[in-house]
N, C-alpha and C positions, 0 to 999 in steps of 0.2 A: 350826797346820797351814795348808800355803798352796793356794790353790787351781790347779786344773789350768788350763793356759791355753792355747785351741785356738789352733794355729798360724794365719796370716792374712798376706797380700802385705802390709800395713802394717804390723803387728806384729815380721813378720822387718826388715822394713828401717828401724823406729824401733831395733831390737835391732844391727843392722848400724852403724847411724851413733854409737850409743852406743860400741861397742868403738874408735872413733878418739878420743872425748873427752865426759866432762857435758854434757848441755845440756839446757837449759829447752827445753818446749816451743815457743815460738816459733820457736827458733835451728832446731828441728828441721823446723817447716814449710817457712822459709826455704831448711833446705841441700835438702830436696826441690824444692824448686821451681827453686834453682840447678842441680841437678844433673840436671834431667831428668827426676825418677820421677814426676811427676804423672802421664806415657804408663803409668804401670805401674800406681801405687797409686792408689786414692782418697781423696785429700785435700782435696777439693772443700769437705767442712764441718770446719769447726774442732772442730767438737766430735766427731766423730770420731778425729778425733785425738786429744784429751783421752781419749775411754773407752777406746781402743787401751792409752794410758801408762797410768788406772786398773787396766785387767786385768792388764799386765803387772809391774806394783805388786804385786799381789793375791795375782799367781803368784809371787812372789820371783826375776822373771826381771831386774827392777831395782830400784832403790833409789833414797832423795835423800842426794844428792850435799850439801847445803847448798842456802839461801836465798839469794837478792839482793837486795840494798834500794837501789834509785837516785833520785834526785829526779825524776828524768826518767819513769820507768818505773814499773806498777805490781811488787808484789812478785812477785818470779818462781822459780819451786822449779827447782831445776838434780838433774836424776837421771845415774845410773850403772848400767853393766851389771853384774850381778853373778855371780858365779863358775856359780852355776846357768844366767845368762840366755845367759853364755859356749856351757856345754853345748847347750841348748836350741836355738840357733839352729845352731849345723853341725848338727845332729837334724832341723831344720827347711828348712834348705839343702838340704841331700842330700833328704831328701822330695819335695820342690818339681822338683829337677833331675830324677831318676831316676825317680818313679811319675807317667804322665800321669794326672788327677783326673777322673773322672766331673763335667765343669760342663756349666749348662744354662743357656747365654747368653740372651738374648733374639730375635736375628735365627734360627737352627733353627727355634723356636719358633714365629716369624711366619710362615717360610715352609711349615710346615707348612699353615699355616690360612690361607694365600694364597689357595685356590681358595674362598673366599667370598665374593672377589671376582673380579670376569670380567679378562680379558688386560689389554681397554684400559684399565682401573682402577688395573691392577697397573703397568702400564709406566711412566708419569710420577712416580710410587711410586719406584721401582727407579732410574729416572733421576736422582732427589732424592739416593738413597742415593748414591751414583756417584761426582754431585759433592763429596759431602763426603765421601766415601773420597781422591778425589784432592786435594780441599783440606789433610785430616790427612797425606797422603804428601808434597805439599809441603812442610808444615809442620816436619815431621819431618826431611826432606834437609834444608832451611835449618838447622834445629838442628845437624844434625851437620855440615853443611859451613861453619859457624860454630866449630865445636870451636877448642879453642888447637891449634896446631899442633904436631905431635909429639905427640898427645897417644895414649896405651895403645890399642890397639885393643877392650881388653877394660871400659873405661870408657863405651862405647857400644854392647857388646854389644848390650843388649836392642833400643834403635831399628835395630840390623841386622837383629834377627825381625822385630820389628813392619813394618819394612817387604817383608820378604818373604814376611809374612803378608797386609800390603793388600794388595801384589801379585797375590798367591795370587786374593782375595776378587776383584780388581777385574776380572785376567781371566776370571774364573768370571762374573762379573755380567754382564759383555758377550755373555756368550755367551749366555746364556738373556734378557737383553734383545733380543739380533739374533735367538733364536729366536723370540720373541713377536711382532717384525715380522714375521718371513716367515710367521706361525704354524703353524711345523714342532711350536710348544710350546703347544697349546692346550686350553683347556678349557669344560664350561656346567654349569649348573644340570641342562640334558636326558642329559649325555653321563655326567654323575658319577651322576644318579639309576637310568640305565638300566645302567652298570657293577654298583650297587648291587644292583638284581633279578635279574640273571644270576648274579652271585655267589651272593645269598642261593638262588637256584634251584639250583646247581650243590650247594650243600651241601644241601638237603634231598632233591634225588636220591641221594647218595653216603649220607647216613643210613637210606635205604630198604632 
């Protein structure tokens, strides 16, 4: 009986690159890296990777294809999509496209708990973040205005979100950074504490 295997942005797209041809692990790192998905997946540890093609081994979503034995190379296991991992992924496609997912990135998070620290704290903070928004948005145009030419519109999809997502982010940043300058956007230790006593006052008159 093969086990169930939770769908994941690396999983669908080791699943994806299977349906064009075999390939061994490595060949797989490689065409993600050629083709751009590191902006999407993380591929960062190799081994990662391996426990992605272990589960989906496990799940009967692929199989080996055969062995390779090179003098050059150590030995390398070449997998296949199989009939099931076929299914699985339009199942997992469609999922992915059509229901947006309850995630809990890590910047929400921060800014929630920003006010534990004061404006001027936060501002050269936020500054930092900024430049390396606009550093990844560069990076990301160079990439595509590197593309071959002619090439699908739809083979660079994703870096057209991703950048209309920095975008999104970066004008949003500017603006609560130029509010912290003028501080239209401000807050204290005195301002958050005494918010806190009125509140908790207002509810225990409304209890009475």
């Amino acid at each position: 009986m093969t086990a169930t295997v939770k769908s994941s942005p690396l999983g669908l797209t080791v699943l994806v690159l299977l349906h064009h041809r075999p390939l061994h692990p490595y060949g797989i790192q490689q065409l993600l890296k050629r083709w751009g998905k590191v902006h999407v997946v993380n591929v960062g540890q190799r081994a990662g990777l391996y426990r992605t093609i272990e589960r989906l081994q496990a799940g009967g979503l692929i199989a080996v294809r055969q062995t390779e034995r090179d003098q050059l190379y150590p030995e390398r296991t070449v997998y296949e999509v199989t009939d099931e991992g076929r299914a699985v992924t339009r199942d997992w496609l469609e999922q992915m496209l059509a229901v947006p997912k309850a995630e809990f990135p890590v910047f929400p998070a921060a800014l929630s708990n920003m006010l534990m620290l004061s404006p001027a704290e936060v501002l050269p903070i936020l500054e930092r973040r900024a430049a390396r928004l606009a550093d990844r948005r560069a990076e990301l145009e160079r990439q595509t205005a590197d593309a071959e030419p002619g090439l699908p519109r739809i083979t660079l999809i994703e870096n057209e979100y991703l950048l209309a997502v920095l975008g999104a982010e970066e004008r949003w940043l500017q603006g609560v950074m130029s509010d912290i300058r003028d501080g239209s956007l401000t807050w204290s230790a005195e301002m958050l504490a005494a918010f806190q006593e009125a509140s908790e006052a207002s509810e225990a008159t409304s209890d009475e």
